[in-house]
C-alpha positions as CSV (number, residue, x, y, z in Angstrom):
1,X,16.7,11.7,10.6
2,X,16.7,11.3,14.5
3,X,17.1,7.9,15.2
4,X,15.7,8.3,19.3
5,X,18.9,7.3,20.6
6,X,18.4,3.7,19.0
7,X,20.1,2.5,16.7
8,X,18.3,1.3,13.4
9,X,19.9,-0.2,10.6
10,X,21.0,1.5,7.2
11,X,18.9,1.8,3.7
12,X,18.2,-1.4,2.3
13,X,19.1,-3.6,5.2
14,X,15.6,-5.2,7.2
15,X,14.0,-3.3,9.3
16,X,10.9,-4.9,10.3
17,X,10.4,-8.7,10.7
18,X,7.6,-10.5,11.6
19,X,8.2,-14.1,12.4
20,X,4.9,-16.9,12.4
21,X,2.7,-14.3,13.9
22,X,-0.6,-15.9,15.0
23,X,-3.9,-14.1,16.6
24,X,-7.1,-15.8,17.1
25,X,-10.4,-14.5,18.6
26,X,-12.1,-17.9,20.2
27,X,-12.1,-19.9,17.5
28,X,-11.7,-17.7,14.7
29,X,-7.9,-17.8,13.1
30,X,-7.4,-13.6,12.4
31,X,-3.7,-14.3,11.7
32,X,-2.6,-17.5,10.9
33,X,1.6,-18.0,10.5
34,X,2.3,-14.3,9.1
35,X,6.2,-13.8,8.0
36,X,7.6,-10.4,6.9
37,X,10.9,-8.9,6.4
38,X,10.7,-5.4,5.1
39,X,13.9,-3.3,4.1
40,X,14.0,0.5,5.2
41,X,13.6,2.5,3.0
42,X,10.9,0.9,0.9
43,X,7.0,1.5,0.4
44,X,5.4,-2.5,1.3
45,X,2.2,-2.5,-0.6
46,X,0.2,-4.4,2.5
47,X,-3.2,-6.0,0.2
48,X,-6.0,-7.9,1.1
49,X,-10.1,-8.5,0.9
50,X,-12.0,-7.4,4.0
51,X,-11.4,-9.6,6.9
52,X,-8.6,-11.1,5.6
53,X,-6.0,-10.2,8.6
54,X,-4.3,-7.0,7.5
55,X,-5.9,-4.5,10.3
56,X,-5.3,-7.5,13.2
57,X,-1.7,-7.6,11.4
58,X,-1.3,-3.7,11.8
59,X,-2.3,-4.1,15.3
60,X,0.2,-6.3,16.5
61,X,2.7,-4.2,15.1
62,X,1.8,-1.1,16.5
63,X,1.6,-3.5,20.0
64,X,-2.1,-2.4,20.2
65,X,-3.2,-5.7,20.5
66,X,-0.6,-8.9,21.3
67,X,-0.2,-11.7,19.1
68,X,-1.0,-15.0,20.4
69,X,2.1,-16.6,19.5
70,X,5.6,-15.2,17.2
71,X,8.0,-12.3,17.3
72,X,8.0,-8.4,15.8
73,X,10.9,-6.6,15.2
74,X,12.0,-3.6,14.2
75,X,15.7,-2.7,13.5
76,X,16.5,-5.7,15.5
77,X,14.9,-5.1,18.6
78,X,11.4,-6.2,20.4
79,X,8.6,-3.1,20.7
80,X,9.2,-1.5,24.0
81,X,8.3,2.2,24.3
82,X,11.5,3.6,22.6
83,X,11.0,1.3,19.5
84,X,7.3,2.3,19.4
85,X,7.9,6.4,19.8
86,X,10.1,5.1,16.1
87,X,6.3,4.6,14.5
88,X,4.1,6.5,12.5
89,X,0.3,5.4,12.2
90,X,-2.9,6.8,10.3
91,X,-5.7,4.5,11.1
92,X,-8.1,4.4,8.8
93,X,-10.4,5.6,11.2
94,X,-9.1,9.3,11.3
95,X,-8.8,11.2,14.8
96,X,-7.8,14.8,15.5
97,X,-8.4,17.2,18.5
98,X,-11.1,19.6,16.6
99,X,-11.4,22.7,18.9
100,X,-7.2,22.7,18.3
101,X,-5.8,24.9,16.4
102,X,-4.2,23.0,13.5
103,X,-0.4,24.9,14.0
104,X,-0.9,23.6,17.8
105,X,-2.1,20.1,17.3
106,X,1.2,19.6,14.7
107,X,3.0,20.6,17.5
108,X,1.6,19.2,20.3
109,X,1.4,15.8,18.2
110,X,5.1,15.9,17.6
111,X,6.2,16.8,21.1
112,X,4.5,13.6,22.4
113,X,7.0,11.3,20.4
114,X,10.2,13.4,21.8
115,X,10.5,16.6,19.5
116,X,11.3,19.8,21.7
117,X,8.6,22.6,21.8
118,X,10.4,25.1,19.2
119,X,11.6,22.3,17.0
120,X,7.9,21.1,16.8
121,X,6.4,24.4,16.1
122,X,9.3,24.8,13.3
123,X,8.2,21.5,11.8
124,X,4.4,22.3,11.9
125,X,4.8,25.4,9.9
126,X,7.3,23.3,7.2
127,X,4.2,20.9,7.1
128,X,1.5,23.0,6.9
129,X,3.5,24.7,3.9
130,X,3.8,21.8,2.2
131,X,0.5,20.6,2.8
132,X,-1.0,23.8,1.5
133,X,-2.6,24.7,4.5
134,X,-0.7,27.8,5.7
135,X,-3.2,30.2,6.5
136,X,-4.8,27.7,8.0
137,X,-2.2,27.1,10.9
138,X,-4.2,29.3,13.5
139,X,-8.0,28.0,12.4
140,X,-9.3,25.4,14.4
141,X,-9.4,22.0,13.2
142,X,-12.9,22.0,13.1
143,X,-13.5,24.6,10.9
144,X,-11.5,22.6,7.7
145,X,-12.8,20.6,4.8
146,X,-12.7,17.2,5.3
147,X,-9.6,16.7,3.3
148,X,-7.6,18.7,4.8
149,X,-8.2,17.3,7.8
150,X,-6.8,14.4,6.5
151,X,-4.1,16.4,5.1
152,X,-2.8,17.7,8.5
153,X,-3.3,14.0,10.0
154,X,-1.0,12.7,7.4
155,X,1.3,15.7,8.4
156,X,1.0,14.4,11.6
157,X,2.1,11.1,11.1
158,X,5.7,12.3,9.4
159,X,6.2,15.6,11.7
160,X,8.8,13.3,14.3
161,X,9.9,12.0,11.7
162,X,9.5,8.0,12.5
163,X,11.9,5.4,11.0
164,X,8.4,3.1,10.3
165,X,5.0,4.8,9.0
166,X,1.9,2.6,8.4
167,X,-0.3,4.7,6.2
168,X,-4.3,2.9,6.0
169,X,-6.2,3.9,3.4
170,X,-4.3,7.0,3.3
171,X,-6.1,8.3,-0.2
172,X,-9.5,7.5,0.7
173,X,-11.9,9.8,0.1
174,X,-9.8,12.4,-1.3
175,X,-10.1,14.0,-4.8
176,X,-7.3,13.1,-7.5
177,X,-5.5,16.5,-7.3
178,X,-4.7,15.9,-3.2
179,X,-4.2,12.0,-3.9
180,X,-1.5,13.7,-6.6
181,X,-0.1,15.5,-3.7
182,X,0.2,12.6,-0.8
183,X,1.3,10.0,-3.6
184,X,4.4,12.5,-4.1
185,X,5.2,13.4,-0.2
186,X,5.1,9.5,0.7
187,X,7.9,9.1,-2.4
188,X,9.9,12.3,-1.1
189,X,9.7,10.6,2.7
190,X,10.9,7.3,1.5
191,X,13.8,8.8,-0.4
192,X,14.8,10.2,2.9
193,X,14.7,6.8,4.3
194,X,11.5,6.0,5.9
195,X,10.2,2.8,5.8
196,X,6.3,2.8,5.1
197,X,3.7,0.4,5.4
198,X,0.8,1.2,2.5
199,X,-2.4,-0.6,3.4
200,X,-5.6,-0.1,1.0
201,X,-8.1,-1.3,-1.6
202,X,-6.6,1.1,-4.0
203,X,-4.8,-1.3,-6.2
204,X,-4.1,0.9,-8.8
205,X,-2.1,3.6,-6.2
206,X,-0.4,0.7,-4.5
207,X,0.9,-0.6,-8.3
208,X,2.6,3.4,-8.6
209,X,4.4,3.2,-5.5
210,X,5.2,-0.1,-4.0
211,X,8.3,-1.5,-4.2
212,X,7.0,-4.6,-2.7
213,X,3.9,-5.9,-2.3
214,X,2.5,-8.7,0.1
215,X,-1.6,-9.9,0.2
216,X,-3.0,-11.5,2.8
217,X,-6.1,-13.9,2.7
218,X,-7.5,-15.9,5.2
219,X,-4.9,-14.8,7.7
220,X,-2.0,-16.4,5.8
221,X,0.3,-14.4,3.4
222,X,-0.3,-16.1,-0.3
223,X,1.6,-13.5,-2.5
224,X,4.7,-11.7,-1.4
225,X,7.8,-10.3,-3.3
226,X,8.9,-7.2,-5.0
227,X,6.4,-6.2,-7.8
228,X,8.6,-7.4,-10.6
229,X,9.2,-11.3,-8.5
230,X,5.4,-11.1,-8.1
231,X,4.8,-10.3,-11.5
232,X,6.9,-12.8,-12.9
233,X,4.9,-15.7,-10.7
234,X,1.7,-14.9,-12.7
235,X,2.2,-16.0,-16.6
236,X,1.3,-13.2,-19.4
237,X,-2.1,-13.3,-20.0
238,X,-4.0,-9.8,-21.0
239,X,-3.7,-8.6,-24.5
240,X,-4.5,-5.5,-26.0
241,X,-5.6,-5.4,-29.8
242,X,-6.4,-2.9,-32.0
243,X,-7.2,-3.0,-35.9
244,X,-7.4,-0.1,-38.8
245,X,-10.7,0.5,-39.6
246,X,-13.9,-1.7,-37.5
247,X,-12.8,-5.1,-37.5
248,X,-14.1,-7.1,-34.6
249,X,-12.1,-10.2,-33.1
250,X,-12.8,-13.5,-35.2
251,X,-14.7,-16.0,-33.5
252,X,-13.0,-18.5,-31.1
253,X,-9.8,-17.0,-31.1
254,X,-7.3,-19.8,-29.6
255,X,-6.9,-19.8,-25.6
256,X,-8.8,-16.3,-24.9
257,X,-11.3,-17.0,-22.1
258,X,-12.8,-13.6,-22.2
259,X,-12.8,-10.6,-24.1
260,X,-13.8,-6.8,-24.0
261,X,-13.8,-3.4,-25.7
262,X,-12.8,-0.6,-23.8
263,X,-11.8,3.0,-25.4
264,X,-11.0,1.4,-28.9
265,X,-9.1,-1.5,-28.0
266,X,-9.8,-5.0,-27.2
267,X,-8.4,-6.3,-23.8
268,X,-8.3,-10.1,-24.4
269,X,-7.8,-12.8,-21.2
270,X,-5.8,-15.8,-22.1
271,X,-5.7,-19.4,-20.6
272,X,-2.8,-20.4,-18.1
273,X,-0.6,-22.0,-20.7
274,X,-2.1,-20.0,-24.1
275,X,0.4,-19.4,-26.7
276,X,0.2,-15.7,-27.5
277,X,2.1,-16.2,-30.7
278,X,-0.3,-18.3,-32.2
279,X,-2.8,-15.6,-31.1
280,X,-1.0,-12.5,-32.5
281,X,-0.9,-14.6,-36.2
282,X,-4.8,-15.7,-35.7
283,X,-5.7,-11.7,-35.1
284,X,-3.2,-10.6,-38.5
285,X,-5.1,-12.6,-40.6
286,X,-8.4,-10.2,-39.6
287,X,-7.0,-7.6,-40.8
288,X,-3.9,-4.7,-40.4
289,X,-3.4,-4.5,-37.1
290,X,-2.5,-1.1,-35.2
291,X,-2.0,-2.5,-31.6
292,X,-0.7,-5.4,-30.1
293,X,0.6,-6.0,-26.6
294,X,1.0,-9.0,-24.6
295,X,1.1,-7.8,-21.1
296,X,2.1,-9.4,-17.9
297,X,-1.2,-8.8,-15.5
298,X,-2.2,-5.5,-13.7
299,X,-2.1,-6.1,-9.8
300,X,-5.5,-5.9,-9.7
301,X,-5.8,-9.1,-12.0
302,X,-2.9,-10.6,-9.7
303,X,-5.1,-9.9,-6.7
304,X,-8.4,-11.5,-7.8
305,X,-6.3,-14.9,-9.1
306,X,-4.7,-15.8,-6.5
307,X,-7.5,-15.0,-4.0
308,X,-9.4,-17.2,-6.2
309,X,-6.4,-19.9,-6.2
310,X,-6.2,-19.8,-2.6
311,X,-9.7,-20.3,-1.8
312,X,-10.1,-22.9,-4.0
313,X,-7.6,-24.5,-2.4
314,X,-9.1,-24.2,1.4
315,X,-12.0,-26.1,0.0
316,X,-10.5,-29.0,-1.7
């Protein structure tokens, strides 16, 4: 990978840091104390509810807007122009040139972060392969479905090959079979080293690819880890039950807050603190049982609790 003539450090080693990054409009906090260290080489799951700080976040680190107060960087160094022309970005709010022709727009893309005219058109036509979108290469971008517009954007964002992407909301409105595709090319690009910056709603996707994940609320960072330290912070509290035959759960089963049947099996919600053993024997004595799993809890359930946690907290 071309490196721009900087020098960025190796696989595994930080590559961007964010140090108490503040941002206020008037007298609303966007961004309130926000610290990062993210390796290279790794997918950063980037989470939040709307209006929580993660676009004013993105901003500062693409140096579209300036932080009131802290320090970004990247492979050691501040973001003047080199470090910048190291960064991928797809907004959520896509952007393309639609009288280009798609082949042209790749290329023309690419050559404004440094990549020489023949070098660009021999990466367009590589993406535009991969992408699926050959014969397309000489159509205007106009004249494509909306997801493939969003397809060659992506290709877009990769073509100079940056050392940093920042993908938001990457999947949205796409079907499953071109999600399918994306979710694999963002794994083949960070096994080639690029770092990458996955900001969305789509829990589930960020729970398939993330190696780490932080969430934002209120401007502050209140969860942040690898997957597995993160996991490990929230005690094991969904179960999933199954009995032979139709046997429902007996009544006031001991520290399950909530339960619900879903495809044949019961997902039960324990209390901080229940004892899942003394569940699993409550459950036997209903009948032969055919399923059960204590599972630690799904990113999504993550999400909501300590959303909830924190906000309960800024009121008391």
């Amino acid at each position: 990978m071309s490196d721009g003539g900087l020098s960025m450090p190796a696989v595994g080693e930080s590559l961007l840091t964010l140090s108490s990054i503040t941002k206020s409009y008037g007298e609303v906090k966007a961004v309130a104390g926000v610290d990062l260290d993210i390796t290279r080489g790794s997918i950063h799951g980037f989470l939040g509810p709307n209006g929580a700080g993660k676009t004013t976040t993105i901003r500062c680190i693409m140096n579209i807007i300036l932080p009131d107060s802290g320090e970004i960087l990247i492979g050691g160094q501040p973001l003047g122009t080199k470090v910048r022309d190291r960064i991928g970005y797809l907004p959520e709010e896509r952007g393309l040139y639609r009288k280009m022709k798609c082949r042209d727009q790749l290329a023309y893309l690419a050559q404004l972060k440094g990549v020489a005219r023949g070098e660009s058109l021999r990466r367009a036509d590589k993406w535009l392969d991969r992408m699926g979108l050959s014969e397309w290469g000489d159509r205007k971008v106009d004249t494509l479905s909306k997801g493939m517009q969003q397809k060659i954007q992506f290709a877009a964002v990769f073509i100079f090959e940056p050392d940093l992407v920042i993908l938001d909301e990457v999947f949205s409105g796409l079907d499953p079979l071109n999600i399918e595709l994306l979710r694999e090319m963002i794994l083949q690009e960070k096994e080639k080293g690029t770092t990458i910056i996955f900001s969305t709603h789509m829990l589930a996707e960020a729970e398939k690819i993330c190696d780490s994940i932080c969430l934002i609320e209120g401007g502050e960072v209140i969860v942040n880890g690898s997957l597995d330290e993160v996991r490990a912070g929230f005690p094991m509290r969904s179960v999933h039950v199954a009995w032979e035959g139709d046997v429902q759960p007996p009544e006031h089963l001991p520290g399950v807050t909530n339960q619900e049947f879903v495809q044949g099996v019961w997902h039960l919600m324990m209390a901080d603190g229940a004892d899942s053993g003394k569940l699993l024997s409550v459950l036997s004595e209903a009948g032969p049982l055919t399923l059960f799993s204590a599972n630690r809890p799904s990113l999504s359930e993550i999400f909501l609790e300590a959303v909830e946690r924190h906000r309960t907290e800024v009121r008391s």
